[in-house]
C-alpha positions in Angstrom: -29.0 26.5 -29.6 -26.9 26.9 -26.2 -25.5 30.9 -26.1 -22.7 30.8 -24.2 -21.8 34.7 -24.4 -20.8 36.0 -21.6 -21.0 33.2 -19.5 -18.8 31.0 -17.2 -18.3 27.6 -18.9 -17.7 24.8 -17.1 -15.9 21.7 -18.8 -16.2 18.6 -17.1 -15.8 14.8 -17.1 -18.3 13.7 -14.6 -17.0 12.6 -11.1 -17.8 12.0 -7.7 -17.2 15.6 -6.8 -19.3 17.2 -10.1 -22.5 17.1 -9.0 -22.2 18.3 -5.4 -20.7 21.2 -6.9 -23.1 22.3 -9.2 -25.7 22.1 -6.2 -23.7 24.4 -4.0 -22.9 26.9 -7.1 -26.8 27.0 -8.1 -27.2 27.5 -4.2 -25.5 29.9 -3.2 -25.0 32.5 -6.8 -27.7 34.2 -7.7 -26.9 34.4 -11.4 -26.3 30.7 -11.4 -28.7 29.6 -14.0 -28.2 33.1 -16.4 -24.2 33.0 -16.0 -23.1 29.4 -15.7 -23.0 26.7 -18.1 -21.6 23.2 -17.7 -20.7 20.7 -20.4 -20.5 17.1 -18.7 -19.2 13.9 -20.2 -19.0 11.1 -18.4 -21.6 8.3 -16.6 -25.0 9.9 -15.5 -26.2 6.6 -14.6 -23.0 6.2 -11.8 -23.0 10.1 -11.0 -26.5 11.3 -11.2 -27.0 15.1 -11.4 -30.2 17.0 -11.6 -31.2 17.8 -15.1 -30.9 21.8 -15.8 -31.2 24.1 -18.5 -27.5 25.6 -18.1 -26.3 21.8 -18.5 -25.4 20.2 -22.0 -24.7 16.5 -21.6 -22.8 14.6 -24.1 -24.8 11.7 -25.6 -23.2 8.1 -26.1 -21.4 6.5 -28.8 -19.2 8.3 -31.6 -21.6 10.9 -33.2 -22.9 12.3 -30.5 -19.6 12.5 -28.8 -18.5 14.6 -32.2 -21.6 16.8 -31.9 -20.9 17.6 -28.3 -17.0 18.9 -28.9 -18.3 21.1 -31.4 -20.5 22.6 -29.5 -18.3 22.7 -27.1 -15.3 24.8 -29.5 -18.4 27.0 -30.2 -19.2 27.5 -26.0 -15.4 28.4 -25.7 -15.3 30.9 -28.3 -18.0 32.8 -26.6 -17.9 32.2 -23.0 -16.4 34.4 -20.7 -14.3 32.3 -18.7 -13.5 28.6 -19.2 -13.2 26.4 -16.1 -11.6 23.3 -17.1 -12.7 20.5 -13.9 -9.3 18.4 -14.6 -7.5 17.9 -17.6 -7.8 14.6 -18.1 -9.7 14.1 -22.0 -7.6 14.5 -24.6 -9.7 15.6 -27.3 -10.4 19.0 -24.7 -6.9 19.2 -24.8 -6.5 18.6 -28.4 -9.3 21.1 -29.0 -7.5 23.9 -27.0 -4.0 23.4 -28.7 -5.7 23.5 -32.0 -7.7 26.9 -30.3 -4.5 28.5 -28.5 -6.5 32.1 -28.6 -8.8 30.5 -25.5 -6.3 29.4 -23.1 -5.5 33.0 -21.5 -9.6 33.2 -20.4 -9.0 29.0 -19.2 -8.7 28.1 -15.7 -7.4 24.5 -15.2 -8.8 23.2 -11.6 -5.5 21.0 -11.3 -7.0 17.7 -9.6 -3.7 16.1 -9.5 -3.7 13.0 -11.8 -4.0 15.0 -14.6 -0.9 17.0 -13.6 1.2 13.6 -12.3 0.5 11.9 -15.4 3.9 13.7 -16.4 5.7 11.8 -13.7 4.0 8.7 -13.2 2.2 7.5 -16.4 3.9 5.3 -18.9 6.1 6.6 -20.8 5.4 5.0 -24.1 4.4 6.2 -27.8 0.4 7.3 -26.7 1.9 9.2 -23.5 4.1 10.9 -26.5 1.5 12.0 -28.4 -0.7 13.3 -25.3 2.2 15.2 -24.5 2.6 17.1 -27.3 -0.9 18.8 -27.0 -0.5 18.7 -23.6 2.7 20.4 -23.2 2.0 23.8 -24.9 -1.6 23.6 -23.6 -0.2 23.9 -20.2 2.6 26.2 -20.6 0.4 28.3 -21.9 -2.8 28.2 -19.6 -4.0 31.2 -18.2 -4.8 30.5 -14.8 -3.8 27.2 -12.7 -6.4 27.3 -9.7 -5.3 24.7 -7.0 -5.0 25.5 -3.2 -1.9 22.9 -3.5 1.0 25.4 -4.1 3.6 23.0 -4.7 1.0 21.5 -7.9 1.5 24.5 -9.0 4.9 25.1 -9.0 5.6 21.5 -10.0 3.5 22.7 -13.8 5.9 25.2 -13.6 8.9 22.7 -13.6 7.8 20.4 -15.7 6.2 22.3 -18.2 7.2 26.0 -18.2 3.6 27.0 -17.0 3.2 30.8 -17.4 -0.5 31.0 -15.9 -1.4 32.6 -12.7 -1.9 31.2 -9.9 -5.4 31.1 -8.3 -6.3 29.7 -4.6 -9.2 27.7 -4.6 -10.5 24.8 -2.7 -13.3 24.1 -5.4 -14.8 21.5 -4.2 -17.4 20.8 -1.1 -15.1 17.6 -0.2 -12.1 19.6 0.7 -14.5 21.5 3.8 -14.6 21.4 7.0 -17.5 18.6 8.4 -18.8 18.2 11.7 -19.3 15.4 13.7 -19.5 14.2 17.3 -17.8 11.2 16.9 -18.4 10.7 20.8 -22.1 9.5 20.3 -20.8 7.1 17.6 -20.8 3.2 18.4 -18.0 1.3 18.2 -15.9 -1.6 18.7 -12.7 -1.5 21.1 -10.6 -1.8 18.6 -7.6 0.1 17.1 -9.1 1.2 13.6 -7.0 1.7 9.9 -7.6 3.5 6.9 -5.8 2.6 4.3 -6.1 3.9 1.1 -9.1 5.9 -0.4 -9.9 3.7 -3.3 -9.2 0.9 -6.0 -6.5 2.8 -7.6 -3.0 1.5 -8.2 -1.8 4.8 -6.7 -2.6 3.2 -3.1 0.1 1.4 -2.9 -1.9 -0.9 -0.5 0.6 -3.9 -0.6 3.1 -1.8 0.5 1.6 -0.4 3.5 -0.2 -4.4 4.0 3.7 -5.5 4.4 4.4 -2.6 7.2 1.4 -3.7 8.8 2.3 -6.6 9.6 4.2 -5.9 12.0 1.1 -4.8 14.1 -1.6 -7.6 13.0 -1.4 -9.3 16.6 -2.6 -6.0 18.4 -6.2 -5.3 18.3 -6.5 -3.8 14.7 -9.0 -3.8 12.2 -7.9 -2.5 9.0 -10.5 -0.6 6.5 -10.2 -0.9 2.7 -12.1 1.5 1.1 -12.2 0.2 -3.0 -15.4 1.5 -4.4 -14.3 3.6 -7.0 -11.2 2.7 -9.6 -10.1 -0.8 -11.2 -12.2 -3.4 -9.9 -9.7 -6.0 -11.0 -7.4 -4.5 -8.9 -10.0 -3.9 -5.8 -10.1 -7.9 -5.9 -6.3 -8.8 -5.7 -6.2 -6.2 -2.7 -9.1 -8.3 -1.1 -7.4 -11.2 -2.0 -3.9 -10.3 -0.7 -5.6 -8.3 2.6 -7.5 -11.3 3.9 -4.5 -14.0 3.3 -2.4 -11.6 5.7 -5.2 -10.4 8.2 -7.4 -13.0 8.1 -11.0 -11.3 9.8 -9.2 -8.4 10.5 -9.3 -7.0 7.3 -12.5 -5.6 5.6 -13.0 -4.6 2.2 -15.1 -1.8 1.5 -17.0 -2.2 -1.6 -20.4 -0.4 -1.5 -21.1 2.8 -2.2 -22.1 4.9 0.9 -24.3 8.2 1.2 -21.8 11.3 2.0 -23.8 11.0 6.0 -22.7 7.4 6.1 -19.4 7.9 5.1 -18.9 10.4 7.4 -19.8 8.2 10.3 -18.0 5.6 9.1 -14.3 7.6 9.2 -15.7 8.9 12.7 -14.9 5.3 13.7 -11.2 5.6 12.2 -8.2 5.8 14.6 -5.5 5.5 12.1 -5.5 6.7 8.1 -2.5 5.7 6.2 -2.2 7.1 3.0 0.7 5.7 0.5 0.0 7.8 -2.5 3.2 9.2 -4.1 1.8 12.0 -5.6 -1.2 14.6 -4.4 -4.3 12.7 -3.9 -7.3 12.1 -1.3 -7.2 15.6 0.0 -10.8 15.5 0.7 -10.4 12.2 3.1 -7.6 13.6 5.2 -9.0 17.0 5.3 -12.6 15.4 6.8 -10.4 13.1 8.8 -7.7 15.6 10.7 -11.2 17.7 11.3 -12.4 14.6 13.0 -8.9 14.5 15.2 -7.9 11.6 13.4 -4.3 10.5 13.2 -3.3 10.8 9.1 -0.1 9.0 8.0 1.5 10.1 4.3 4.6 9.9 2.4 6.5 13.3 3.2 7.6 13.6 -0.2 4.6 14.8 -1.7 3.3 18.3 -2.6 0.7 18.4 0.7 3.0 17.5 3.1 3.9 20.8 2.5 0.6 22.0 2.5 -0.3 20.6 5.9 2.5 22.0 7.5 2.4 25.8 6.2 -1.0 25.5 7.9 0.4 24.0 11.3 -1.4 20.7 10.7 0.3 17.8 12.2 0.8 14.7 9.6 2.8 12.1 10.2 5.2 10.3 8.0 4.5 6.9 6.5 7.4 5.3 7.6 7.5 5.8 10.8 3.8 3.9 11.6 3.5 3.0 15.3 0.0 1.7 16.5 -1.2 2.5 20.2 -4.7 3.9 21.9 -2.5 6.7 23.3 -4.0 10.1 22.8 -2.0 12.9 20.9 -2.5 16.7 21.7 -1.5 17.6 18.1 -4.8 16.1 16.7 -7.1 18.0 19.2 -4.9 21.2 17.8 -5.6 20.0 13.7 -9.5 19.9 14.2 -9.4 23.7 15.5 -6.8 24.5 12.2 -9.1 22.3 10.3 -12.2 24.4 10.9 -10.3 27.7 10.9 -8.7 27.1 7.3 -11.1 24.9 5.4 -14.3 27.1 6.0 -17.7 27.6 3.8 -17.0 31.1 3.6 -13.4 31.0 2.6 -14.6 28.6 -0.2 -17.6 31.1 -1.1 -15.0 34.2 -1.2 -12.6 32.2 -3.7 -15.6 31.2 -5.6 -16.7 34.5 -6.1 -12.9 36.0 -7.1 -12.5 32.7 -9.4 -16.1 33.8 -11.5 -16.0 37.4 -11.5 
């Protein structure tokens, strides 16, 4: 039987970011295995995590799934703290507006779909009945931990959030990385991000049409689609090839977090076309590398960005050329001053005392 008395609980659905942050939790706290406990749900097989005492996984199909949320409504009644790692399930949400007593000890880690679904989702009879939990859920959450101000003052808006607000980058992604890109080999050619994934949310035609403009300079343009809707991934490879031709590449494969890193040292150019917060921990890696980052100015870390005297540059005014800008020598130094280890350790240590 799993005691969860006086103990941080960790709810979450299992995600690229999950794992590497259980590793630097049990690395770097002490009291890691005798005050933290995570329930995970999700695909082990996709996100593979080290098996630990502290860790309850949820088993497949319909029983187990029931067995897990009731162990899970027991872990909340005891646990100190709840950290909720997005609120995307709806029977955690279900389980906490039928529970109300729990959400003044819950901290929501606001990831950003799970807050834009208000805005962006379909607004038909399920998104209805999700918000109706959702709504008094949120208004009534106790702590909204995002290092995104305008996130939180958007849950505000929308949904009369009373909880307090808590800075937190909370994941390794969001962290300064070194790299010389210097020593890394390369083409002579102008090189484009677009996009972080197979999402919808890319708006990757859109930016494809703007593109065009450019596709007889020396460009290559970078599709990363490993994660999200495959069926989508393949109508963006369809739809970037017929306008590129060879100068487009797809992205596909999963790459180790080293690889990855290599590969963006070889970026020039991200473009980002999201119209809400997403792939923070992309253009964070990528302004630390100096790379120029295009977004859409109407989004919460524009905003962000700026308070912190990072230079970003707006989507629609995309202009391609090897000339080198003094701003982005200027966002590797902010870059490494604001997104540090320690900072992330000191809000670590606030969010679970």
């Amino acid at each position: 039987m799993i005691n969860a008395r006086n103990r941080v609980l960790h709810v979450c659905h299992l995600d690229k970011f999950i794992p590497p942050f259980i590793d630097f939790v049990e690395e770097h706290f002490d009291d890691f295995a005798t005050r933290h406990l995570f329930f995970i749900n999700g695909d082990a097989e996709r996100y593979p995590f080290k098996a630990r005492s502290n860790i309850v996984q949820a088993g497949r199909g319909k029983k187990n799934q029931l067995l897990h949320l009731a162990a899970l409504a027991k872990a909340c009644q005891e646990a100190n703290k709840i950290i909720l790692h997005g609120l995307f399930s709806p029977y955690v949400v279900m389980l906490l507006a039928a529970m109300p007593w729990l959400l003044s000890k819950c901290y929501w880690v606001m990831w950003g779909g799970d807050l834009y679904k208000y805005k962006l989702a379909d607004r038909n009879w399920k998104w209805q009945v999700h918000e109706f939990f959702r709504r008094p859920v949120i208004k009534n959450m106790g702590h909204l931990v995002t290092y995104i101000k305008g996130d939180y003052e958007l849950a505000r808006q929308w949904y009369g959030a009373k909880g307090q607000y808590q800075e937190c980058f909370m994941y390794t992604s969001n962290l300064y990385k070194e790299l010389d890109v210097s020593n890394i080999q390369r083409e002579k050619k102008i090189n484009l991000l677009v996009g972080n994934s197979a999402d919808p949310s890319n708006n990757h035609v859109e930016v494809f049409e703007n593109l065009e403009a450019f596709k007889n300079k020396n460009i290559k343009i970078f599709v990363p689609l490993t994660y999200g809707n495959q069926a989508y991934a393949q109508q963006i490879i369809e739809e970037g090839s017929r306008r590129f031709g060879t100068k487009f590449a797809a992205l596909t494969g999963h790459l180790p977090l080293n690889e990855y890193l290599e590969f963006l040292g070889i970026i020039d150019i991200a473009i980002f076309n999201h119209k809400r917060q997403q792939a923070m921990g992309n253009m964070i890696t990528l302004l630390g590398l100096g790379k120029k980052v295009y977004m859409r100015s109407d989004v919460t870390q524009w905003e962000f960005f700026k308070s912190h005297g990072i230079t970003v540059y707006d989507i629609d005014q995309i202009t391609i050329n090897g000339e080198i800008d003094d701003s982005l020598e200027k966002n590797i130094d902010k870059v490494k001053k604001v997104f540090t280890k320690q900072v992330f350790l000191d809000q670590l240590s606030e969010l679970f005392t």
